[in-house]
Backbone as CSV, one residue per row, in Angstrom:
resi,resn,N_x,N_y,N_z,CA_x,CA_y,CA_z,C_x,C_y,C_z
1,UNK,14.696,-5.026,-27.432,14.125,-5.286,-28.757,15.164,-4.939,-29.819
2,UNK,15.763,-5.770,-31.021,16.219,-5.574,-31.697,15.673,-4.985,-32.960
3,UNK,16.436,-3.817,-33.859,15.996,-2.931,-34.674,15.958,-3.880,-35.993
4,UNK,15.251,-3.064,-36.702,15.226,-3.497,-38.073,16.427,-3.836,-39.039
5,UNK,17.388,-3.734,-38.902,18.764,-3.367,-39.807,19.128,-4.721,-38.699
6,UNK,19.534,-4.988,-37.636,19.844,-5.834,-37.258,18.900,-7.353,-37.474
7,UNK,17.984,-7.567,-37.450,17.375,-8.733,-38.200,17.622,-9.026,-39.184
8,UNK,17.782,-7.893,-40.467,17.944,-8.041,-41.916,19.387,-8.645,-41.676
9,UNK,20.360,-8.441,-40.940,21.579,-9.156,-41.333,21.613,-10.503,-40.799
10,UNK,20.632,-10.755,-39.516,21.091,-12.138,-38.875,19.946,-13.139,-40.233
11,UNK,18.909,-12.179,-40.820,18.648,-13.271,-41.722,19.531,-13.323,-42.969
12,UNK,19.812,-12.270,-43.256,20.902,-12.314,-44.621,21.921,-13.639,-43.763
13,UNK,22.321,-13.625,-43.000,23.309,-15.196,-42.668,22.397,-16.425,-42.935
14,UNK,21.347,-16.448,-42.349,20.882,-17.818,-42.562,20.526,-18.084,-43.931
15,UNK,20.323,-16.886,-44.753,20.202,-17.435,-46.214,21.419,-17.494,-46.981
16,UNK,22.525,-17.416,-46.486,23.499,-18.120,-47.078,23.837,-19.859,-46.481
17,UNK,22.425,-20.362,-45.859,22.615,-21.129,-45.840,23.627,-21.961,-44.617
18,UNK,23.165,-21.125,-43.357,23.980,-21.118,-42.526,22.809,-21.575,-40.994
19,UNK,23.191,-22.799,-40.161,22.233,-22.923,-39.386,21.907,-21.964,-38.354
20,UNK,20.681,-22.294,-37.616,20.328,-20.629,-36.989,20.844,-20.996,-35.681
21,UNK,21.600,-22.580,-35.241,22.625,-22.133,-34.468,24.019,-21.959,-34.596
22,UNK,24.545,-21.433,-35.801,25.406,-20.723,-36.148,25.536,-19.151,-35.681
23,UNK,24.386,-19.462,-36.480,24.139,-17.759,-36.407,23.961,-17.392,-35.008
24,UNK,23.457,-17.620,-34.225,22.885,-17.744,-33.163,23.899,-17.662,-32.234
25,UNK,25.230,-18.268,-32.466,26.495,-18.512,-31.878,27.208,-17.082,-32.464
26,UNK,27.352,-16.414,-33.666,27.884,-15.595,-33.821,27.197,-14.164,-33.431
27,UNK,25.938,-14.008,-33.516,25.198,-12.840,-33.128,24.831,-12.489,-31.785
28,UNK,24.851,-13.504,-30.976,24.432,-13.581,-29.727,22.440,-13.584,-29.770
29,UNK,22.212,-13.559,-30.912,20.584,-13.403,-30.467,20.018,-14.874,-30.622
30,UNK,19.157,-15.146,-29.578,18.384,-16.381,-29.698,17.773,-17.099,-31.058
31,UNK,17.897,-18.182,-31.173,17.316,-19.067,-32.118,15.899,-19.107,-32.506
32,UNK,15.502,-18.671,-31.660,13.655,-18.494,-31.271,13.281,-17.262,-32.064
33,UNK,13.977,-16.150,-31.965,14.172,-15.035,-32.154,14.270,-14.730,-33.572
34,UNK,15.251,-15.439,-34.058,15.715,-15.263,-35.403,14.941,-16.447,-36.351
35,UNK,14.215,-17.482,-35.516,13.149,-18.178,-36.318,11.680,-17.212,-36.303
36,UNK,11.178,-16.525,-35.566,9.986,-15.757,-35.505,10.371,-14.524,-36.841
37,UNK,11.689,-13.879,-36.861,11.620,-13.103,-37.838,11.780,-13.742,-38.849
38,UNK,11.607,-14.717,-39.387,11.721,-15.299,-40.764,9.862,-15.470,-41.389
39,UNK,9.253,-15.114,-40.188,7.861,-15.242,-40.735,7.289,-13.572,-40.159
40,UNK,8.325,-12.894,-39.894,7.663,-11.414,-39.368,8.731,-10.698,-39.210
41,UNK,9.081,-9.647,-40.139,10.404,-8.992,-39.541,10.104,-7.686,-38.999
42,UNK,9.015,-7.479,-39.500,8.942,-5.898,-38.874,8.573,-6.172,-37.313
43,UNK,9.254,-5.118,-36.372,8.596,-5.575,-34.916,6.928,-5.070,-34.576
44,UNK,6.326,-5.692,-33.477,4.886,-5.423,-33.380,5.004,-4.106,-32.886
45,UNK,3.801,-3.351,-33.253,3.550,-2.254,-32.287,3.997,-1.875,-30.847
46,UNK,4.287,-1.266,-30.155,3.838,-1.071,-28.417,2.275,-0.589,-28.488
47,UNK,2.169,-1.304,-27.380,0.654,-0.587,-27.279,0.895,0.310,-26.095
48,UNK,0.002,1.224,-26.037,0.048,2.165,-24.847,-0.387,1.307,-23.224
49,UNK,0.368,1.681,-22.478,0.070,1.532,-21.305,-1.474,1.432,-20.839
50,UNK,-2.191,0.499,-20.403,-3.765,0.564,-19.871,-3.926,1.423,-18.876
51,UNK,-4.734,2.211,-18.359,-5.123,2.836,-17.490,-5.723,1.972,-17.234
52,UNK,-5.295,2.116,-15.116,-5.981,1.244,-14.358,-7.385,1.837,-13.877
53,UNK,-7.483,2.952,-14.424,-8.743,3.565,-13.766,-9.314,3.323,-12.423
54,UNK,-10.281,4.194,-11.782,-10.518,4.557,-10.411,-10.488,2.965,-9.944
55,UNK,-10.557,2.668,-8.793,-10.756,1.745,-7.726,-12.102,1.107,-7.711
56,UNK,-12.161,-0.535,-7.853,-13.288,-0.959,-7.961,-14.364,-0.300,-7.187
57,UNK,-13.867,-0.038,-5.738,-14.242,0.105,-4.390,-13.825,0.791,-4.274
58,UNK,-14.469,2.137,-3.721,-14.068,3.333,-3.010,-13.765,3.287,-1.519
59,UNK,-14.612,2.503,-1.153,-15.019,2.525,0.676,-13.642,1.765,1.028
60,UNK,-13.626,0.601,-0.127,-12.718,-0.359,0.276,-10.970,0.087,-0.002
61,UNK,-11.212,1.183,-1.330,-10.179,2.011,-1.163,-9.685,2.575,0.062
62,UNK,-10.324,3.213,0.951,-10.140,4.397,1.946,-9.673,3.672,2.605
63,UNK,-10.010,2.592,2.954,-9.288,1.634,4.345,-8.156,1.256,3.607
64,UNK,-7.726,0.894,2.639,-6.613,0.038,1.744,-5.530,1.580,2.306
65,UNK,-5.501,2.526,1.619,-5.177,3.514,1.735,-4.326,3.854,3.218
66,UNK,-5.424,3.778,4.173,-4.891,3.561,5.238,-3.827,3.237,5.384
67,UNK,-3.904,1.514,5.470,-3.504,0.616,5.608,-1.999,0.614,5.097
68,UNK,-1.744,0.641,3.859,-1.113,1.290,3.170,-0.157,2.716,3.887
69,UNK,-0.679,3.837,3.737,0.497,4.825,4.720,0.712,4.619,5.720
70,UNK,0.368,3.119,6.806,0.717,2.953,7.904,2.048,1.723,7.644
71,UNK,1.191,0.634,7.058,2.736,-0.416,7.165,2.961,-0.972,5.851
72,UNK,2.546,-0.012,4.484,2.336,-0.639,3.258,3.805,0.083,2.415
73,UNK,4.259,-0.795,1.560,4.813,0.151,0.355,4.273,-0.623,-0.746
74,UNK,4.974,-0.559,-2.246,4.847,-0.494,-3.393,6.031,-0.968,-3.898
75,UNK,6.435,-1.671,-4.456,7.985,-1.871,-5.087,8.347,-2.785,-6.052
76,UNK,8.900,-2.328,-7.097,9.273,-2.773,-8.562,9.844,-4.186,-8.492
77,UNK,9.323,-5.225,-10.021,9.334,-6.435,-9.733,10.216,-6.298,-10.575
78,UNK,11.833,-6.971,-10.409,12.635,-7.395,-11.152,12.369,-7.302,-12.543
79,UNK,11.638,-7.681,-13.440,11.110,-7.456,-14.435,10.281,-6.660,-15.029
80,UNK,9.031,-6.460,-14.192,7.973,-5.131,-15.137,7.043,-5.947,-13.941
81,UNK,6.260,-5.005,-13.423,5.014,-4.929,-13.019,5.288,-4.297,-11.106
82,UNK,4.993,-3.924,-10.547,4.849,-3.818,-8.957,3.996,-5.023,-8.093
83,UNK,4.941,-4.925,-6.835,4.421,-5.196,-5.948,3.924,-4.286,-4.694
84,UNK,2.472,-4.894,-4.046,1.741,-3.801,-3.165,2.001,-4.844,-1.941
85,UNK,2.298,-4.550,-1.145,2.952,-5.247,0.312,2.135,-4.924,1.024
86,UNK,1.599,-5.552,2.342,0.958,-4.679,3.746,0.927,-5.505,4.677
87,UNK,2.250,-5.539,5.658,2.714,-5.962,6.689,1.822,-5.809,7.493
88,UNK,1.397,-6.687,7.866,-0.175,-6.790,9.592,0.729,-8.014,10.553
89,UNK,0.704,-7.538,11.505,0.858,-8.663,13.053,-0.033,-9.841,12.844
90,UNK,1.133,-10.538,13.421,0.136,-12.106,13.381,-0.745,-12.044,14.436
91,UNK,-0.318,-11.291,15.517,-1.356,-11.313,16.606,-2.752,-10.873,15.658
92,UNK,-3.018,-10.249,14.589,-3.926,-10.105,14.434,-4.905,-10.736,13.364
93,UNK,-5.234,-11.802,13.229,-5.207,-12.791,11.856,-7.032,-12.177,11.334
94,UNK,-7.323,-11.046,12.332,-8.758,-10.646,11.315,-7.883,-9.892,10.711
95,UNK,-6.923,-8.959,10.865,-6.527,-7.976,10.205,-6.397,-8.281,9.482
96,UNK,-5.268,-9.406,9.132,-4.796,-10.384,7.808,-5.742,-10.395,6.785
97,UNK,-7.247,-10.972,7.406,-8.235,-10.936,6.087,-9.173,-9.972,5.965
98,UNK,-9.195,-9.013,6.583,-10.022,-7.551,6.109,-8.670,-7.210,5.100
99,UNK,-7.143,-6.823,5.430,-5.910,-6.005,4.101,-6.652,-6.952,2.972
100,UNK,-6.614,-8.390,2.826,-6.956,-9.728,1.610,-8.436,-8.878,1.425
101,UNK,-9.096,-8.966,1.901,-10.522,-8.376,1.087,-10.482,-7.372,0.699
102,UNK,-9.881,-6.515,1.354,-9.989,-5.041,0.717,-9.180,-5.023,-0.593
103,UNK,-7.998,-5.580,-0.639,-7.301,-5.801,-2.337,-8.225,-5.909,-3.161
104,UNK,-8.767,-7.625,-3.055,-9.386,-8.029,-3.536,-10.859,-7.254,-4.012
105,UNK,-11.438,-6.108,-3.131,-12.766,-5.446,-3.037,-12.084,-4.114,-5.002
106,UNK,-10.703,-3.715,-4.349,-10.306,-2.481,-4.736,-9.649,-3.052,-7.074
107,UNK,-9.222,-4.226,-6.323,-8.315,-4.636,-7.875,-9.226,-6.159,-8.031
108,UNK,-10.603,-6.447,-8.115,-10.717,-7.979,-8.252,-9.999,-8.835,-8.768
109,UNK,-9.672,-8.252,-9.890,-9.000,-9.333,-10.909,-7.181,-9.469,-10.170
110,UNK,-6.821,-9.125,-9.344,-5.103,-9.465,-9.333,-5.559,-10.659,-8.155
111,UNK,-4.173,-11.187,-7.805,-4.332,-12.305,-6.971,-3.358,-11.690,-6.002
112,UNK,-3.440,-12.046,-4.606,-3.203,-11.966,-3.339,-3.013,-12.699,-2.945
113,UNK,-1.681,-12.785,-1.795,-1.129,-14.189,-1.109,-0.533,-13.761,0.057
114,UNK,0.053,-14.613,0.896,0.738,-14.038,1.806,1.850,-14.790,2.111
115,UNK,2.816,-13.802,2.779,4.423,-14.133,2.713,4.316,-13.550,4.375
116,UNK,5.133,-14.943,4.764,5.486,-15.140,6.104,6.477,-14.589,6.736
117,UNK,6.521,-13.339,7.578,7.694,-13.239,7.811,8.036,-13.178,9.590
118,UNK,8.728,-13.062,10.182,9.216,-13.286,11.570,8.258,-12.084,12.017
119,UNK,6.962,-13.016,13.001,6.203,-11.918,13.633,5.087,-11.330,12.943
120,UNK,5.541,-11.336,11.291,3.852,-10.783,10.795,3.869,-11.447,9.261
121,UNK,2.698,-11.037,8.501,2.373,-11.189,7.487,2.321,-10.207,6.625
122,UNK,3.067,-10.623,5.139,3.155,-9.867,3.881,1.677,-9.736,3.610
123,UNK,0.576,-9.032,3.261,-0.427,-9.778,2.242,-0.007,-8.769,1.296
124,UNK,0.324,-9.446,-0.331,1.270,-9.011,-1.322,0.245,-9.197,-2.158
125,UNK,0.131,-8.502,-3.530,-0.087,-8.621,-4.997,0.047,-8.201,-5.485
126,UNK,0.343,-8.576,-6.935,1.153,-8.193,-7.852,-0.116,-7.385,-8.991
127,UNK,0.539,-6.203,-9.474,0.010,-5.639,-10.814,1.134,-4.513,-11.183
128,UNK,0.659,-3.924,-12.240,1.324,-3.003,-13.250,0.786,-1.953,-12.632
129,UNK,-0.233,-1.737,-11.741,-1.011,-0.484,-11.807,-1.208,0.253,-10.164
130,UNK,-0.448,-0.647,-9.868,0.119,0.023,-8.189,0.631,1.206,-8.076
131,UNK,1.339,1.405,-8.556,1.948,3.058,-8.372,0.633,4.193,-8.952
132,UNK,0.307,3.520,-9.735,-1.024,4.536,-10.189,-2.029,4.918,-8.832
133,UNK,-2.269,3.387,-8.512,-3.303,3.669,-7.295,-2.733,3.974,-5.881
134,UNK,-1.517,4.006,-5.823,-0.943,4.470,-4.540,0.228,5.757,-4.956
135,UNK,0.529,6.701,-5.547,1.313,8.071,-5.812,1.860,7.958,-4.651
136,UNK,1.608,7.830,-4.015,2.849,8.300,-2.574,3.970,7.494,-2.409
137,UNK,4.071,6.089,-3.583,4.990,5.509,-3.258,6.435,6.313,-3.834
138,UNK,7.350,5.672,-3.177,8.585,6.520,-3.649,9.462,5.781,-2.982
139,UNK,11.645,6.093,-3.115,12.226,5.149,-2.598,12.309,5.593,-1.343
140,UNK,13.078,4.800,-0.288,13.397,5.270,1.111,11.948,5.448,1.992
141,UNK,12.185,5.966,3.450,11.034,5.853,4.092,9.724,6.791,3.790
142,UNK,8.756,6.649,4.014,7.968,7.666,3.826,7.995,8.991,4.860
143,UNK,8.504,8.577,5.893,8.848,10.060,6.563,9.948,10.961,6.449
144,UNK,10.569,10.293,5.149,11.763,11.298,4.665,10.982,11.870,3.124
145,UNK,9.920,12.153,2.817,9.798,12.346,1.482,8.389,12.751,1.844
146,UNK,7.917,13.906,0.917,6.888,14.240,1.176,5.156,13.435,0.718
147,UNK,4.209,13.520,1.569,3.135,12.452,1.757,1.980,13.327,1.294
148,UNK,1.157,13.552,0.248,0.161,13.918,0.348,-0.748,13.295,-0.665
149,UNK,-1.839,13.461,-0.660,-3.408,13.141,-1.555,-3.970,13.493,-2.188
150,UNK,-3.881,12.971,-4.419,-3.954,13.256,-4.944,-5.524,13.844,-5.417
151,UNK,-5.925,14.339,-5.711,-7.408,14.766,-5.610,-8.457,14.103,-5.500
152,UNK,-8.242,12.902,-6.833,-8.906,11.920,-6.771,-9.034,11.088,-5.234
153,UNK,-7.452,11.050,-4.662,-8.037,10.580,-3.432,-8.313,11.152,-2.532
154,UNK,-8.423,12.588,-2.312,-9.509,13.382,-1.111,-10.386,13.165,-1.598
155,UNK,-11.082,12.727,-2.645,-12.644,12.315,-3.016,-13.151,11.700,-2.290
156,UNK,-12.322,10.536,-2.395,-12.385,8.896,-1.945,-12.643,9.339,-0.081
157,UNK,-11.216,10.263,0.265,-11.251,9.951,1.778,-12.340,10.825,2.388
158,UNK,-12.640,11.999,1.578,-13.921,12.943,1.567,-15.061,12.199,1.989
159,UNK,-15.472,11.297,0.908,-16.755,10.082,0.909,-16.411,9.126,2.086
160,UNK,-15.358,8.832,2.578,-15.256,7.789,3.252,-14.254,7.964,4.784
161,UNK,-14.630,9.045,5.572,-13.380,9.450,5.868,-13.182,7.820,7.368
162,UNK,-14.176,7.487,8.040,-14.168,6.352,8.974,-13.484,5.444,8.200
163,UNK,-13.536,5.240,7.012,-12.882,4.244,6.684,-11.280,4.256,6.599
164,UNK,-10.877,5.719,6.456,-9.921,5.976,5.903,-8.987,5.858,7.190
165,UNK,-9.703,6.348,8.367,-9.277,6.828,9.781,-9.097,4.956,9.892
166,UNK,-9.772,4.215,9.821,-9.967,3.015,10.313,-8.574,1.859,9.660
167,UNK,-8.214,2.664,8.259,-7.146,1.570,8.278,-5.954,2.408,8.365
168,UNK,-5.819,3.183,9.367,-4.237,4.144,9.834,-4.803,3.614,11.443
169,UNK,-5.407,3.560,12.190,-5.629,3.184,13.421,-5.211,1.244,13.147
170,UNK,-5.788,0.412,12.211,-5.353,-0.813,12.099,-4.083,-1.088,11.753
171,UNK,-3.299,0.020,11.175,-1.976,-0.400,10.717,-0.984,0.203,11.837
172,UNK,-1.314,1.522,12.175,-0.353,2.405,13.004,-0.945,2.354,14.239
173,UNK,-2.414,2.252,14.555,-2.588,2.225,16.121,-3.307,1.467,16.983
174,UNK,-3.803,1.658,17.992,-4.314,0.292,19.007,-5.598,1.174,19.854
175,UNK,-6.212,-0.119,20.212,-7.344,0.930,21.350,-6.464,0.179,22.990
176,UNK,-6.758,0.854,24.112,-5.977,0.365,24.834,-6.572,0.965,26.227
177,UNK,-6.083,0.254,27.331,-6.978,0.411,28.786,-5.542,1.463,29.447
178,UNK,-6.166,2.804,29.857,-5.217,3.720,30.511,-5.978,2.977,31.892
179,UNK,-4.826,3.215,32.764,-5.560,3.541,34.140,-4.915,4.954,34.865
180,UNK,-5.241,5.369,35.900,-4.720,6.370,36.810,-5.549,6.130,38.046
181,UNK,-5.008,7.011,39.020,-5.674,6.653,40.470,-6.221,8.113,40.799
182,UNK,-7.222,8.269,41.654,-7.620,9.987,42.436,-8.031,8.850,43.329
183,UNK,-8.621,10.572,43.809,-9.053,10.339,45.626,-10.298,10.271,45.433
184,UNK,-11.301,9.037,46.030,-12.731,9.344,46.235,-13.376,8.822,48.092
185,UNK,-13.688,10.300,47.637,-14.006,10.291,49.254,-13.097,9.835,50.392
186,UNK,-11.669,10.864,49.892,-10.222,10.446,50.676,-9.617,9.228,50.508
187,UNK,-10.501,8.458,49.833,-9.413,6.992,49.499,-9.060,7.360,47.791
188,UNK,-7.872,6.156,47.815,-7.462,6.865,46.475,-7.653,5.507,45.845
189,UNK,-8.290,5.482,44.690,-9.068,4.239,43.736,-8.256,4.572,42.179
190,UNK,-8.172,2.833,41.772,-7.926,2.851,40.121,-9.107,2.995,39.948
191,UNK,-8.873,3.868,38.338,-9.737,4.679,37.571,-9.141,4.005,36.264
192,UNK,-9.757,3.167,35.527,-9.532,3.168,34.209,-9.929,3.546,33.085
193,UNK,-10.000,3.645,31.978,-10.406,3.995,31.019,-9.934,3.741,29.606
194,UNK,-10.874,4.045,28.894,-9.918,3.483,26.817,-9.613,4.563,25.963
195,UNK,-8.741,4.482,25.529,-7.720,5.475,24.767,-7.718,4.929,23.437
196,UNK,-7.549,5.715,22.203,-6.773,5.244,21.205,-5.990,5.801,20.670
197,UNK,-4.339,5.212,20.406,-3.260,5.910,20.262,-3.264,5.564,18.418
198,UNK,-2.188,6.189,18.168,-1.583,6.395,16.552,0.152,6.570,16.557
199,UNK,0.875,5.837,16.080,2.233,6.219,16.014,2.689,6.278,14.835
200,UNK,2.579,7.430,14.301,3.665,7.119,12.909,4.894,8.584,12.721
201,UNK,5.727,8.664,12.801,6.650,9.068,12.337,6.825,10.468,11.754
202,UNK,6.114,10.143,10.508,5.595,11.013,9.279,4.454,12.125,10.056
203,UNK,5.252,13.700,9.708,4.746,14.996,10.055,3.082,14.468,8.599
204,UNK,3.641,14.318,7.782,2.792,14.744,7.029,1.359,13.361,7.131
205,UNK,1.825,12.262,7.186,0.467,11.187,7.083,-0.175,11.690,8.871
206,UNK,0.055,11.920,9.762,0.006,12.048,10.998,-1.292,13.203,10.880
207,UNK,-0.652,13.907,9.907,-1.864,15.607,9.144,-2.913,14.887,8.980
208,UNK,-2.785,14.085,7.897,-3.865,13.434,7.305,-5.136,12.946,8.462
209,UNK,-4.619,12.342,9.345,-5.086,11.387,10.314,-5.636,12.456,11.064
210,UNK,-5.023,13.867,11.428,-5.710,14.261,12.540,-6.610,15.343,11.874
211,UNK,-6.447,15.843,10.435,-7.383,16.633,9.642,-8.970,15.939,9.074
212,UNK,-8.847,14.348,9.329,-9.509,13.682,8.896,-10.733,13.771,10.590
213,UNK,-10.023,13.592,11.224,-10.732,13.411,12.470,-11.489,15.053,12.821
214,UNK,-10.556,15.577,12.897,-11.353,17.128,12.805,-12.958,17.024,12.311
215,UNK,-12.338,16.446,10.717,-13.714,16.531,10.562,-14.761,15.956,10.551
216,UNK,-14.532,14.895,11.299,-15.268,13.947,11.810,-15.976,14.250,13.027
217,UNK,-15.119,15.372,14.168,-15.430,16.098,14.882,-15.238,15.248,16.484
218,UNK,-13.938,14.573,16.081,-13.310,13.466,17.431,-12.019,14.493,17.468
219,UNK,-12.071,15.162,19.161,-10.941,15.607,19.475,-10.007,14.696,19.792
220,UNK,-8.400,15.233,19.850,-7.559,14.510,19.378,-5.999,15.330,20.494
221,UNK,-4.900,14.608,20.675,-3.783,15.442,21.786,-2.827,14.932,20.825
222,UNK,-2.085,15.413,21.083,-0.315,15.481,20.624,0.809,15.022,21.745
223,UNK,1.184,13.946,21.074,1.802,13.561,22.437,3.486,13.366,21.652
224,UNK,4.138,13.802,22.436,6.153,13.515,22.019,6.692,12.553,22.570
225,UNK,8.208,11.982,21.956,8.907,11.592,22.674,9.825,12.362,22.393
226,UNK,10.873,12.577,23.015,11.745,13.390,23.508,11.991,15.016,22.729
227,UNK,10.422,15.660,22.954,10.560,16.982,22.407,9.855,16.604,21.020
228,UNK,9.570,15.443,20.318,9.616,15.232,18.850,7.739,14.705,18.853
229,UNK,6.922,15.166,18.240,5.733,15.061,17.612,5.806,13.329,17.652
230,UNK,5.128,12.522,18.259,5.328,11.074,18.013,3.961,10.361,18.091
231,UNK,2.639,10.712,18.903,1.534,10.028,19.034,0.755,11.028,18.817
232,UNK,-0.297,10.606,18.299,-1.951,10.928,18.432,-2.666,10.151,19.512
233,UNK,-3.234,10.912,20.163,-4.361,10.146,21.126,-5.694,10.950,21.260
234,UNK,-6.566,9.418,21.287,-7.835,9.968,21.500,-8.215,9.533,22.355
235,UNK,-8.842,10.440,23.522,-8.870,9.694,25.097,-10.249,10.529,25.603
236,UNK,-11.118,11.260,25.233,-12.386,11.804,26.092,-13.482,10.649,25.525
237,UNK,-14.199,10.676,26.665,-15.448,9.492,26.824,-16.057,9.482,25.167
238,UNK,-16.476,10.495,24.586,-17.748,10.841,23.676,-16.849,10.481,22.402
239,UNK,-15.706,10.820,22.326,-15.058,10.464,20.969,-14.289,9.252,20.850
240,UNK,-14.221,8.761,21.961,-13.609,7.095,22.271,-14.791,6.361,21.875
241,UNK,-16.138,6.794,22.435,-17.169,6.045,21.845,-17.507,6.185,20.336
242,UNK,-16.934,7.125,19.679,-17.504,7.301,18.027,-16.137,6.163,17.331
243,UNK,-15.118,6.197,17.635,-14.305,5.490,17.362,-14.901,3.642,17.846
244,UNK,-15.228,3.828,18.785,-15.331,2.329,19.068,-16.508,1.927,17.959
245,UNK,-17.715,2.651,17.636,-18.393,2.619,16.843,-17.997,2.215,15.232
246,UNK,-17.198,3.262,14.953,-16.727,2.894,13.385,-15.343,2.188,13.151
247,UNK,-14.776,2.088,14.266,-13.299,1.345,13.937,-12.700,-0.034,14.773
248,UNK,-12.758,0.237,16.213,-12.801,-1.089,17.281,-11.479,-1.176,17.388
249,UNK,-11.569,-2.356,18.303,-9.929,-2.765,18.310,-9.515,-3.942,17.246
250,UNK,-8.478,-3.912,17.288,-7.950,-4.695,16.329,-8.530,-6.150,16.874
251,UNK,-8.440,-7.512,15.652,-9.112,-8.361,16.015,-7.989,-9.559,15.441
């Protein structure tokens, strides 16, 4: 934005009678520019920034959320406003449109699209007010930078915690058939059974996920790869069934 003292001179040129692509050529400022201040020189106000205020949808928050600290970021548009990203597998094309509804449930008014990429889908939209509703964004990975939940959203995941559990299991994990073998009655038989795993990285979203379940009251194991904290699993009969109840497999 150009200051006041600088307009007064690019119009002091044109009233000597000088065209405004003259001027325009010597000042470097647009023609458009220096025709609008001839009917307005003082510049307009700024207005203050809008608060995006709480989330249309709470419920629909908690899963977004999810969704989000599993395969989501946030990131600045060349110009002014953010983009909210959330990479889902094509293998999974319900997933695709539960991330699209839940935007849509949480921000009605922005628009949502999706960007194709090798193996999965962007579902992207654009607003000013993304970083507001997601704080955890930041540069670099999220398991190099610390992850936690601003009050307002332990409210949200407080009120909603299945939901919340439900989109970190859709983004970060799978339900899945273990088998193993024993002996019955001296023969030795496959034994299968359903598990649901969690992989993410992050000491701290990993908290979230298994403090959430606590209190949900679904026990939960710790599983490594090489010495290093790497899976959550939930594998006893009674809490595989509360999960299959509020979350399922991916679709």
């Amino acid at each position: 934005m150009y200051d006041v003292s600088t307009r007064r001179r690019a119009l002091a040129l044109v009233s000597q009678g000088r065209s405004l692509n003259s001027v325009s050529r010597e000042t470097g400022i647009s023609r458009a520019a220096i025709r609008s201040w001839q009917s307005r020189l003082e510049p307009l106000p700024r207005m203050a920034p809008e608060e995006p205020g709480p989330p249309a949808d709470p419920q629909a928050y908690a899963y977004l959320l999810g969704l989000y600290l599993g395969d989501g970021c946030v990131s600045a548009h060349p110009r002014s406003g953010y983009y909210l990203r959330i990479a889902c597998a094509d293998a999974w094309p319900g997933l695709i449109e539960l991330c699209r509804d839940a935007i849509k449930k949480v921000r009605p008014a922005v628009g949502v699209y999706f960007v194709q990429k090798q193996g999965c889908t962007a579902v992207t939209s654009y607003s000013r007010h993304w970083p507001a509703l997601f704080p955890q964004h930041g540069p670099g990975k999220k398991h190099d930078r610390r992850i936690a939940l601003e009050p307002w959203q332990r409210e949200i995941v407080d009120a909603h915690p299945w939901e919340f559990v439900r989109g970190l299991i859709h983004s970060d994990g799978c339900r899945i058939t273990n088998w193993t073998t024993r002996l019955v009655g001296g023969e030795r038989k496959r034994y299968e059974y359903p598990r649901y795993f969690i992989t993410n990285v992050s000491d701290d979203i990993r908290k979230l996920y298994t403090d959430t379940l606590d209190k949900l009251g679904v026990g939960w194991t710790r599983c490594t790869r090489n010495g290093v904290p790497y899976n959550i699993s939930v594998a006893k009969k009674g809490c595989v069934a509360l999960l299959d109840a509020h979350v399922g497999p991916k679709f």
